[in-house]
Every structure is written in C-alpha cells, then in structure tokens.
C-alpha positions as CSV (number, residue, x, y, z in Angstrom):
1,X,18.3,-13.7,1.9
2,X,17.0,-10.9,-0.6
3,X,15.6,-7.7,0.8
4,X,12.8,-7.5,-1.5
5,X,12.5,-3.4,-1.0
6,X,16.2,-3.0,-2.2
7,X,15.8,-5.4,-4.7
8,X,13.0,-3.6,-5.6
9,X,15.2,0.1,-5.5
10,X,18.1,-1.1,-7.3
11,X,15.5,-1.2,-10.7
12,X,13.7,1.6,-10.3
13,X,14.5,5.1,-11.4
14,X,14.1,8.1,-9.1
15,X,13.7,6.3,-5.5
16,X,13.5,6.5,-2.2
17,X,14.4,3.6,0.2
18,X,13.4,3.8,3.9
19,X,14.9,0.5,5.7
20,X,15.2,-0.7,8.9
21,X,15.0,2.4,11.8
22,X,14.9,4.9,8.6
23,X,11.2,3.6,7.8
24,X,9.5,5.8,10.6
25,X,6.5,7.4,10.6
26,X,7.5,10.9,9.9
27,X,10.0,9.4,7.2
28,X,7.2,7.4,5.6
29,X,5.0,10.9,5.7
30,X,7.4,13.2,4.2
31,X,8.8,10.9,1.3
32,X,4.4,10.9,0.3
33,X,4.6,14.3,0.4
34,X,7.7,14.7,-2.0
35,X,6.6,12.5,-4.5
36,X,3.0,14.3,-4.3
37,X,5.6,18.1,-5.2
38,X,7.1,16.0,-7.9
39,X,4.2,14.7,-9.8
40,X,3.0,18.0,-9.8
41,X,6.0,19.1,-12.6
42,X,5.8,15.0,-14.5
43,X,1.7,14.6,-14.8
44,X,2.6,11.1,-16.8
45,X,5.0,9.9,-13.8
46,X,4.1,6.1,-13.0
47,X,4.3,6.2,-9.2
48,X,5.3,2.7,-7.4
49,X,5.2,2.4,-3.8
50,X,5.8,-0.6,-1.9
51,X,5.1,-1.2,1.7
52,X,7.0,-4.1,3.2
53,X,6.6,-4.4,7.2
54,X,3.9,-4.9,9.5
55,X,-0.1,-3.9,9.2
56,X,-2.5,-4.2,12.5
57,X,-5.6,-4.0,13.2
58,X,-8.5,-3.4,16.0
59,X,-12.1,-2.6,16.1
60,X,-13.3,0.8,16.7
61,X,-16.9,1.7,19.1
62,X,-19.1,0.9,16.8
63,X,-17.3,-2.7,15.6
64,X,-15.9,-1.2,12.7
65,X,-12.5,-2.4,11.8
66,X,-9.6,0.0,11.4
67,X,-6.3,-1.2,9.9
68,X,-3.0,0.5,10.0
69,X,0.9,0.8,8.4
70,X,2.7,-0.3,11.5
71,X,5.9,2.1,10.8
72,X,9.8,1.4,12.3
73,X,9.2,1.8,16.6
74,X,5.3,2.7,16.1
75,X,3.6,1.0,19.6
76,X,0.0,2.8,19.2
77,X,-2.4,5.6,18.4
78,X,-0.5,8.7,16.4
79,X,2.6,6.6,16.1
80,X,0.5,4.2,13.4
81,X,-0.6,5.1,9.8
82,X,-4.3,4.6,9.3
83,X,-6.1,3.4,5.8
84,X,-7.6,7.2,5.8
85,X,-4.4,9.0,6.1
86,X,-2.7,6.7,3.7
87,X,-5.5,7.8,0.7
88,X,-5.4,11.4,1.8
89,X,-1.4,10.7,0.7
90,X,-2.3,9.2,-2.4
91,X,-5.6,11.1,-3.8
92,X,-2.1,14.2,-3.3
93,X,0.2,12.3,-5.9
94,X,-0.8,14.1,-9.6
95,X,0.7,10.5,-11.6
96,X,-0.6,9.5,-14.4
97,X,-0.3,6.1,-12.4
98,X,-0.2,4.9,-8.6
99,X,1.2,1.7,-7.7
100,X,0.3,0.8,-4.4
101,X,2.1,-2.7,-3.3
102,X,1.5,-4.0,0.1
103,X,3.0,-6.8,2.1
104,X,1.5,-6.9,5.6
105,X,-0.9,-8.2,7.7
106,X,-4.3,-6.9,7.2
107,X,-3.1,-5.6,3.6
108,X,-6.6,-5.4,1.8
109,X,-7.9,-3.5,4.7
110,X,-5.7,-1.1,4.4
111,X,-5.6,-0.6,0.3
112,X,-9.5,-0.8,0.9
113,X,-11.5,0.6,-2.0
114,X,-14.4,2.1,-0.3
115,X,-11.9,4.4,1.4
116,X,-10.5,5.8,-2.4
117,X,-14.4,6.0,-3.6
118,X,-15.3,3.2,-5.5
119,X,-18.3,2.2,-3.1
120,X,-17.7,-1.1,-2.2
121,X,-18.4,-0.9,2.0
122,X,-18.4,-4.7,2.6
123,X,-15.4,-6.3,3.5
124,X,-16.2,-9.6,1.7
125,X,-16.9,-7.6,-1.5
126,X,-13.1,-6.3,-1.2
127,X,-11.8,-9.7,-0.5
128,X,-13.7,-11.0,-4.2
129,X,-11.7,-7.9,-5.7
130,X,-8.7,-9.0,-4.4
131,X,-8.9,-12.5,-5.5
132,X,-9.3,-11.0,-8.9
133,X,-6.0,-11.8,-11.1
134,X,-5.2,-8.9,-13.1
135,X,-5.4,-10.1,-17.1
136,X,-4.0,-8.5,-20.0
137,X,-7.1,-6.7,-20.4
138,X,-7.0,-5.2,-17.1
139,X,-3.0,-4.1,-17.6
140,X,-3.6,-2.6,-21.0
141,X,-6.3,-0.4,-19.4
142,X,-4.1,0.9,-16.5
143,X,-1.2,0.9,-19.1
144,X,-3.7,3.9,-20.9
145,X,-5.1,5.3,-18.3
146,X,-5.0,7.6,-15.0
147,X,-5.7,5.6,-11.8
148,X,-4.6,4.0,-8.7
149,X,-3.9,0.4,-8.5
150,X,-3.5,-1.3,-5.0
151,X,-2.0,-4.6,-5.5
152,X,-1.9,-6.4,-1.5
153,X,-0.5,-9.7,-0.5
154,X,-2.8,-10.5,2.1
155,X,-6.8,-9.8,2.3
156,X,-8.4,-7.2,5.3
157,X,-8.9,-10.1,7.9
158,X,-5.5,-12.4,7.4
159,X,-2.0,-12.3,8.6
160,X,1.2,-12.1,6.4
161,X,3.9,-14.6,7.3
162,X,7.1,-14.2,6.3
163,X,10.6,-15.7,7.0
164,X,8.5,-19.3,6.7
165,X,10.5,-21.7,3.9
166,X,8.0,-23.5,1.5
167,X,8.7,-26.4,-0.2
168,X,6.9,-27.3,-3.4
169,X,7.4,-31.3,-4.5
C-alpha cells in the first residue's frame, strides 16, 4: 500500500511530513506558521499543502455547520482545527501560490470559500464550485497569478472512504 503523503514528500522540494502520532495539532500549527516566516523571504514560493486524515463535522446553536481537521489523538473542542483557524493560517503564507489539497470527510466544508472572502455563503453554491474541473484555462491563470487554490476530495456534507478496493471492468 502507498502512503500517499510520503509519496507525495518524496517529490517535493523543501517539505515537511507529519505522519502517524507526529500529525498533532500543535505539530500541524507550528509547521503553518514556519512556512507563513519562509514565504516572507521567497514572495514567488508555490506553497502545497496536503491534508490526508479525518474531517468532522456538527451543527452549531443557530444550525450552522462547522467542520474541522481532525488532527493525530484530537477527541473534541480545542483539540480539533476549525475551517476559521485554518484560513487565518493561510491568508499568513506570503506565496505567490497556495495549494490546499484535502482528503477528508467533510473536505469542501472545510476549504469553504465564503470563509477566504469570495462571498459564496450557500453550501450548495460551494458544492457547484467543487464540481468544477479545473481546464487549461483555469491552470494557466493560477500558473500567472497570486491566489489560493483549495482542491478537496469530498464536498461539505459527504464522507471520505478510504482503504475500500474498486474494481473497474
């Protein structure tokens, strides 16, 4: 079986892995925080992070959903990262580019745009951007220009599966 975060770190240049019981919370926090210091020196740095583990979700007071990075030993509450504290992270990083790849549950809810400022409130507006393939068009314009990119493998109100063989006839 191929660990697709170190197959990911074996091709990458300048990276940080967090694995297994090394992928905590305060791990998770202060790697965000050193690649924020180091795009402040390389303004044209392309900045790829990849999120491989467990999203969850639950409804707030008012019925609002709030979705969160499940980190290595997180059980609830402060332990969790939440969509808000995630962009606070990423509106830091000074890259020309942001790559944000996530494969969890509940990933579109936590990449959601409204929380980075595009204006789109409505979950099933998010869910027709993420069914959006990215064309050659849209490439060549992140390829050219400043921006975050959230790329997730699962939309705000469905569950990532893993470890489950396909077979295609």
């Amino acid at each position: 079986m191929i660990n697709d975060a170190e197959l990911l770190y074996e091709i990458l240049v300048d990276s940080s892995l967090l694995t297994g019981e090394q992928a905590t919370r305060e791990n998770i926090m202060n790697v965000l925080d050193e690649l924020a210091s180091a795009t402040e020196d390389d303004k044209e740095a392309t900045v790829l992070i990849f999120y491989s583990g467990r999203g969850h979700r639950e409804k707030d007071n008012n019925s609002n959903w709030n979705v969160y990075l499940t980190p290595y030993g997180a059980r609830a509450g402060a332990e969790l990262i939440d969509n808000s504290e995630l962009h606070r992270k990423l509106k830091a990083l000074d890259s020309k580019q942001t790559i944000l790849l996530l494969n969890c549950c509940f990933a579109a809810g936590i990449g959601a745009l409204s929380e980075l400022g595009t204006g789109h409130q409505n979950e099933k507006e998010l869910m027709a951007l993420g069914n959006v393939p990215l064309t050659k068009k849209s490439i060549d314009y992140l390829k050219e220009h400043r921006g975050l990119c959230v790329l997730s493998l699962s939309m705000a109100n469905e569950r990532s599966w893993t470890g489950v063989a396909l077979t295609f006839q």
